[in-house]
BALOBA-1460 file (C-alpha; in Angstrom, 3 decimals):
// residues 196
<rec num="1" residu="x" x="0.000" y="0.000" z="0.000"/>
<rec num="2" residu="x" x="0.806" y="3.164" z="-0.920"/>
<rec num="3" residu="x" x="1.878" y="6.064" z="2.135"/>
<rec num="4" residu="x" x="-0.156" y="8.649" z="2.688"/>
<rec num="5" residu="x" x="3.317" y="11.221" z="2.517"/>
<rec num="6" residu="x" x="2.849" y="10.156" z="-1.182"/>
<rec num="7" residu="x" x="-0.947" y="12.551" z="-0.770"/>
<rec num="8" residu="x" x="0.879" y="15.256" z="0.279"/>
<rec num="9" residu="x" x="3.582" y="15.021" z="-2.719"/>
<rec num="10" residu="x" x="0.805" y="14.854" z="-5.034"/>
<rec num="11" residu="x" x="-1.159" y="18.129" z="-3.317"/>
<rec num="12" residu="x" x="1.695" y="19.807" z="-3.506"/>
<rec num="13" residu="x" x="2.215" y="19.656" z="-7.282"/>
<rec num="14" residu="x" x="-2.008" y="20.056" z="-7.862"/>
<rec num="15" residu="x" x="-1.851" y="22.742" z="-5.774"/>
<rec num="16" residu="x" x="0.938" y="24.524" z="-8.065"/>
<rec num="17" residu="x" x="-0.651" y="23.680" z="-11.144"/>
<rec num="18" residu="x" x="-3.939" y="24.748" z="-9.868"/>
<rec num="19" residu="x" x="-3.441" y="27.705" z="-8.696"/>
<rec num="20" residu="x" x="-1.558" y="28.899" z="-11.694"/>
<rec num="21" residu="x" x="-4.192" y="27.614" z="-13.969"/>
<rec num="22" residu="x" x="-6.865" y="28.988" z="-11.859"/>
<rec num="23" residu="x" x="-6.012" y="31.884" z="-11.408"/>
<rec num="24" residu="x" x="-4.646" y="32.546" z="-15.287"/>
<rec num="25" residu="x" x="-7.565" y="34.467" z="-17.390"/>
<rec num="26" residu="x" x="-8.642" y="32.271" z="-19.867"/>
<rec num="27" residu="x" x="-7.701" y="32.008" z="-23.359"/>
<rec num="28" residu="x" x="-5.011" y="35.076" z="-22.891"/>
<rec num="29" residu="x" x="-1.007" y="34.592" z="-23.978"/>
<rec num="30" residu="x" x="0.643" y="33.335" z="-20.790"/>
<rec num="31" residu="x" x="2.460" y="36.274" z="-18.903"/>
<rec num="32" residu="x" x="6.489" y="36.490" z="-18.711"/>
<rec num="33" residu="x" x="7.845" y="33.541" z="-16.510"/>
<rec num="34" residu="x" x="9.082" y="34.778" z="-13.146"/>
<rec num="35" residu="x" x="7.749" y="38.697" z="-13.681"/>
<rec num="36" residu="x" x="5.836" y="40.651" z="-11.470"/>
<rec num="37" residu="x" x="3.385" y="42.690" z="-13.158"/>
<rec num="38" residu="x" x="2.074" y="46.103" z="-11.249"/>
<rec num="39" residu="x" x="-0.614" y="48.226" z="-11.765"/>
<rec num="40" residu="x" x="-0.730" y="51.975" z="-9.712"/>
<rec num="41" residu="x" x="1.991" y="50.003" z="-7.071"/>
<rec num="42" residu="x" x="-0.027" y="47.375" z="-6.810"/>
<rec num="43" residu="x" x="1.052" y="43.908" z="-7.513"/>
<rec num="44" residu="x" x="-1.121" y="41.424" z="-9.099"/>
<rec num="45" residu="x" x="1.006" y="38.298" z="-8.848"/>
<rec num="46" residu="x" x="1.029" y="36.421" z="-5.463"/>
<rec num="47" residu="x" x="2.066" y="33.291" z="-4.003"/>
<rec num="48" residu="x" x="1.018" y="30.775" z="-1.269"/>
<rec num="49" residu="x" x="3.552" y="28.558" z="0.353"/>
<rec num="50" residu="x" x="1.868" y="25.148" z="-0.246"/>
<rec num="51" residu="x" x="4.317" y="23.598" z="2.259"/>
<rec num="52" residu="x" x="2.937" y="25.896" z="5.390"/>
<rec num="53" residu="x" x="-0.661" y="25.578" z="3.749"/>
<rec num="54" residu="x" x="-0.959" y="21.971" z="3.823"/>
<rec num="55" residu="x" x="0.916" y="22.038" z="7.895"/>
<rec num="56" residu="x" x="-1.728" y="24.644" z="8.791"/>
<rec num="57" residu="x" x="-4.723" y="24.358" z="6.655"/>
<rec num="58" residu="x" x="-7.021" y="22.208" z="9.594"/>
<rec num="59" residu="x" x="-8.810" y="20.291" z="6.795"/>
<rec num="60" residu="x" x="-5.155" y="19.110" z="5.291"/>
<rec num="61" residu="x" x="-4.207" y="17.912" z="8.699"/>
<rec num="62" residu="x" x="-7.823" y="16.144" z="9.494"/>
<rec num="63" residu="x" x="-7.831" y="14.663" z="6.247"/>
<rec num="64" residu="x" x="-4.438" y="13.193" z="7.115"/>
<rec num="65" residu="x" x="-5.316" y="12.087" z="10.047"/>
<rec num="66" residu="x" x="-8.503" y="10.431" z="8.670"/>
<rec num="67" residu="x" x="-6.359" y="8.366" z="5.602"/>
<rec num="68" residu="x" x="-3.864" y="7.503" z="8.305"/>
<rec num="69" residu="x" x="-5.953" y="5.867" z="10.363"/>
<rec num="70" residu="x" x="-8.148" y="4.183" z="7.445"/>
<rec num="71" residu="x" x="-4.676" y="3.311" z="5.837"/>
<rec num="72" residu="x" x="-3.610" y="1.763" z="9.316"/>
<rec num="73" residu="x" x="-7.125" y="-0.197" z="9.918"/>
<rec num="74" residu="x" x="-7.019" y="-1.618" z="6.411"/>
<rec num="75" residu="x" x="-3.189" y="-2.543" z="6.771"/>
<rec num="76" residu="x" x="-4.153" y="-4.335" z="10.414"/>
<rec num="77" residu="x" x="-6.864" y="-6.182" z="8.726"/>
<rec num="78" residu="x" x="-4.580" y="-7.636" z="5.759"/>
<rec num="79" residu="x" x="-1.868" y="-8.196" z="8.079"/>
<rec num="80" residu="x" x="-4.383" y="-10.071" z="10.614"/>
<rec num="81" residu="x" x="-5.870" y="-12.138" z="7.487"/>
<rec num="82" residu="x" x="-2.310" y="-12.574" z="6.046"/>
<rec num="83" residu="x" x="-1.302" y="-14.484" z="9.320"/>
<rec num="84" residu="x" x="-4.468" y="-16.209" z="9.669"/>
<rec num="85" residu="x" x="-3.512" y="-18.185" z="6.204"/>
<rec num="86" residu="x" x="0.094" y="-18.259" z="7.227"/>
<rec num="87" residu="x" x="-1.309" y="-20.175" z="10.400"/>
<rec num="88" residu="x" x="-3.415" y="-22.227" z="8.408"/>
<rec num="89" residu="x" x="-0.364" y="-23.607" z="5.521"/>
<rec num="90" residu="x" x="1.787" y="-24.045" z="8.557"/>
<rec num="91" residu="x" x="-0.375" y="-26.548" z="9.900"/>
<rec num="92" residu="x" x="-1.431" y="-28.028" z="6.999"/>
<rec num="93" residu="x" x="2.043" y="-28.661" z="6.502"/>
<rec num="94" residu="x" x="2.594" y="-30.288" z="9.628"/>
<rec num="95" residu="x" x="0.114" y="-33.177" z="8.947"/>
<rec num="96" residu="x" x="0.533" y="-33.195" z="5.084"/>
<rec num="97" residu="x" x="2.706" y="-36.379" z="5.232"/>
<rec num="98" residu="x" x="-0.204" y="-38.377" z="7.175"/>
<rec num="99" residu="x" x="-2.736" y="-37.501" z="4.782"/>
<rec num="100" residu="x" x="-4.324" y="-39.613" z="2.118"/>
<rec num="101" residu="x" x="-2.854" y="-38.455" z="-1.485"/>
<rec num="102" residu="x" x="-7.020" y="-36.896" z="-2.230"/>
<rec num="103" residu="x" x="-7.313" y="-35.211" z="0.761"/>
<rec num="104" residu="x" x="-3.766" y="-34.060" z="0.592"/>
<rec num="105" residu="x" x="-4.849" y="-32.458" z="-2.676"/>
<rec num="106" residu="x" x="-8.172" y="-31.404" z="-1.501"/>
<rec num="107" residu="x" x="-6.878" y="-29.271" z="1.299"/>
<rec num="108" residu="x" x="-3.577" y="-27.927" z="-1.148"/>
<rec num="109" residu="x" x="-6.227" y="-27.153" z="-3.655"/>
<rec num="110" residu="x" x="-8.463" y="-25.535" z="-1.083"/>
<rec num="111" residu="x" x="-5.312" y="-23.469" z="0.412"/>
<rec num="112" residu="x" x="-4.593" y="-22.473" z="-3.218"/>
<rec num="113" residu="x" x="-7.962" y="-20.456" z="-3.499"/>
<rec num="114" residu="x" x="-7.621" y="-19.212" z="-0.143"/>
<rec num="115" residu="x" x="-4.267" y="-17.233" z="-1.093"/>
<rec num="116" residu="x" x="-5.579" y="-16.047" z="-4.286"/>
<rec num="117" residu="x" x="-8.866" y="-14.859" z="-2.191"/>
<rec num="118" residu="x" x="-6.460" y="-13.004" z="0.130"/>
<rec num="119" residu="x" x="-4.425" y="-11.838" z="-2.992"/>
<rec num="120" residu="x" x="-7.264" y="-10.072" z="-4.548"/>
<rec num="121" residu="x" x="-8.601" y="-8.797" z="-1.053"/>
<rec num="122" residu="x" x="-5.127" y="-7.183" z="-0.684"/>
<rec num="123" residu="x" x="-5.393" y="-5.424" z="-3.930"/>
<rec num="124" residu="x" x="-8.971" y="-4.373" z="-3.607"/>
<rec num="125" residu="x" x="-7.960" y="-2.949" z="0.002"/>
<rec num="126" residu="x" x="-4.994" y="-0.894" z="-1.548"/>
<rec num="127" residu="x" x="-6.860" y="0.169" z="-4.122"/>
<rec num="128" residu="x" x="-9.875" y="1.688" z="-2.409"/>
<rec num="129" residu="x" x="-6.845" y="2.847" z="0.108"/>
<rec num="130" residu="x" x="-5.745" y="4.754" z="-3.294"/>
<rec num="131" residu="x" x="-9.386" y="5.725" z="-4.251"/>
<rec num="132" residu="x" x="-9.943" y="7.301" z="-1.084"/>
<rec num="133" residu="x" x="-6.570" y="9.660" z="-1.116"/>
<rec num="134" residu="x" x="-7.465" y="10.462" z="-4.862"/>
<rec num="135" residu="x" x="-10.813" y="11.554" z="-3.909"/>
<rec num="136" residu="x" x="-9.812" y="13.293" z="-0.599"/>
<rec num="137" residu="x" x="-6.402" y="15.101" z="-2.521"/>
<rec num="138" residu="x" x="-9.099" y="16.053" z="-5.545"/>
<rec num="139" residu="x" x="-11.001" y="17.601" z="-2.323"/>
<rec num="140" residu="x" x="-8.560" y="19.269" z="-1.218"/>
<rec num="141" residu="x" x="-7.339" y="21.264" z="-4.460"/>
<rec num="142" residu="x" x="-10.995" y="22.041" z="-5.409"/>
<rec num="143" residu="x" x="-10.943" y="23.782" z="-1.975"/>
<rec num="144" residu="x" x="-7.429" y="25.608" z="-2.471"/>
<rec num="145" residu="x" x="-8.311" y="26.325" z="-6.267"/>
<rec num="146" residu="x" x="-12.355" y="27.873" z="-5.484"/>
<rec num="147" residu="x" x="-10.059" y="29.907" z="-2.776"/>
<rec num="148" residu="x" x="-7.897" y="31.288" z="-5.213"/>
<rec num="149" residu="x" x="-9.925" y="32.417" z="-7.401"/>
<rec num="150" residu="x" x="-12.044" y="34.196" z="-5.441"/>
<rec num="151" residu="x" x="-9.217" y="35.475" z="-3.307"/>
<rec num="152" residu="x" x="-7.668" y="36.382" z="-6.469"/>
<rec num="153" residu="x" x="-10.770" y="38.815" z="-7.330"/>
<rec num="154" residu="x" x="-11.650" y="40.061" z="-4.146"/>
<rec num="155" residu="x" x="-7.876" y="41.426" z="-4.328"/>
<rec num="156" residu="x" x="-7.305" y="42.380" z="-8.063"/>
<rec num="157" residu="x" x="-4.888" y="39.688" z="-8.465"/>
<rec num="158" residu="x" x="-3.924" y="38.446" z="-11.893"/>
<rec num="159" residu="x" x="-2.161" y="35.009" z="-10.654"/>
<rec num="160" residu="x" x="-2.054" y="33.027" z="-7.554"/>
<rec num="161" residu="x" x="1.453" y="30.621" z="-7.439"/>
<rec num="162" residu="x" x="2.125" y="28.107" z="-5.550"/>
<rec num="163" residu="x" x="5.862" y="27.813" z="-3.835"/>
<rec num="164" residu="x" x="6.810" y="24.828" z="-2.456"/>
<rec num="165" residu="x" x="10.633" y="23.445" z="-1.445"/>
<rec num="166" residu="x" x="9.255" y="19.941" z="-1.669"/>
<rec num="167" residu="x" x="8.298" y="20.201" z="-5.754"/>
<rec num="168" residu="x" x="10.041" y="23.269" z="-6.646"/>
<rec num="169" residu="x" x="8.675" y="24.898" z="-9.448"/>
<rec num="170" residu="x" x="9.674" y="28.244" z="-8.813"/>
<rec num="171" residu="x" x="13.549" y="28.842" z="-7.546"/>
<rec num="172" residu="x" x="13.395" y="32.202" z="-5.539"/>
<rec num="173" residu="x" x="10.234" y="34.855" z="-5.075"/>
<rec num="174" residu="x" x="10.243" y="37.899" z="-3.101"/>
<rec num="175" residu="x" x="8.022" y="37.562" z="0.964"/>
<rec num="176" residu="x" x="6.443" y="40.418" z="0.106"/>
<rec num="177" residu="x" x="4.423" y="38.386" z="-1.997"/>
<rec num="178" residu="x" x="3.343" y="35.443" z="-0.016"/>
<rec num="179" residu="x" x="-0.852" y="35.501" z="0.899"/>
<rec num="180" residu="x" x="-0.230" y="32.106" z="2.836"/>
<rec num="181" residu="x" x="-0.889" y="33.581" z="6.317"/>
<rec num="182" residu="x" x="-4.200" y="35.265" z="4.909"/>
<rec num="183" residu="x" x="-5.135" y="31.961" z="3.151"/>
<rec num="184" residu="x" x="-4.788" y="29.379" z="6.157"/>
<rec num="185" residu="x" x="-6.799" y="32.089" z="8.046"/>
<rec num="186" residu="x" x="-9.275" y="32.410" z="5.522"/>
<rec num="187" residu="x" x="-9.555" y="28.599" z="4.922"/>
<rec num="188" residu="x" x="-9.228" y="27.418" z="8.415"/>
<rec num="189" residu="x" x="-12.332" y="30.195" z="9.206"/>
<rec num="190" residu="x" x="-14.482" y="28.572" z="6.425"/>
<rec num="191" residu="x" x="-13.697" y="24.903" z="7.598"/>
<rec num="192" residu="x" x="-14.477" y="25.296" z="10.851"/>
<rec num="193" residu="x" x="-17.867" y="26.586" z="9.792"/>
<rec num="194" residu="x" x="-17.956" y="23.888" z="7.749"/>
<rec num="195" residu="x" x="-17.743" y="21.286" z="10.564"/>
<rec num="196" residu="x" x="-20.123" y="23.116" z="12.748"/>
């Protein structure tokens, strides 16, 4: 199974992508690379530090918490099944040599579809395991994105980047322009209401 530090890589990079593509005006020539446009002093390219975001963002941090502990239950139950056969060959093996040759086959037969029942119960774990972090990551970006843009309007801002030191897409940009205190206030405000 898949780690749930492997969600956070992946909402990382969403979130950069999103954000950029967001908060872009549709259908218009893509601005210069790494320049700062301004209009009357005001700057309308801003950035949010996905890194702090996702540490301080209280539906990031439940939603890890929440695939944690699903990823940990479904791991317990695989491992406690996984034993439970590895019990049940073990034994068989003890007694094989006193069996008749048809039960002996019986039971290796019967053993045989057990492991391939606990094969494809392992996969179908991991992969609703995956199908859960895909739809709680997609989740999380539609929040961060719908924030965005709206912060972006409220604002006048032209683009809202992401920076990030775990999936650098951008090398170096200036403090001045980093919203990520306002957002985690902003989203943290509307999740709590949320919850309530």
């Amino acid at each position: 199974m898949k780690t749930t530090g492997s969600i956070f890589a992946k909402t990382t990079l969403g979130l950069l992508v999103a954000a950029s593509v967001v908060a872009c005006n549709n259908n218009k020539p893509a601005a210069a690379p790494v320049a700062t446009a301004t209009t009357d002093n005001k700057t309308t390219t801003v950035y949010i530090n996905s890194d702090t975001l996702l540490s301080k963002y209280a539906y990031a941090k439940d939603m890890q918490v929440r695939l944690n502990d699903k990823g940990r239950a479904a791991e317990a139950e695989v491992t406690s099944r996984q034993q439970a056969l590895q019990r049940e060959i073990a034994e068989y093996q003890k007694i094989a040599s006193t069996l008749a040759a048809d039960k002996r086959q019986e039971t290796e037969q019967r053993l045989g579809r057990e492991q391939q029942d606990f094969q494809r119960y392992q996969q179908s774990e991991s992969a609703a395991i995956q199908q859960e972090q895909a739809t709680e990551t997609n989740k999380l970006f539609q929040k961060t994105a719908d924030f965005a843009k709206e912060y972006a309007k409220e604002k006048g801002y032209k683009l809202v980047l992401t920076y990030s030191r775990s999936a650098p897409g951008v090398l170096f940009v200036d403090p001045s322009l980093d919203i990520t205190a306002d957002a985690v206030k902003i989203l943290n405000d509307a999740y709590a209401k949320d919850k309530k």
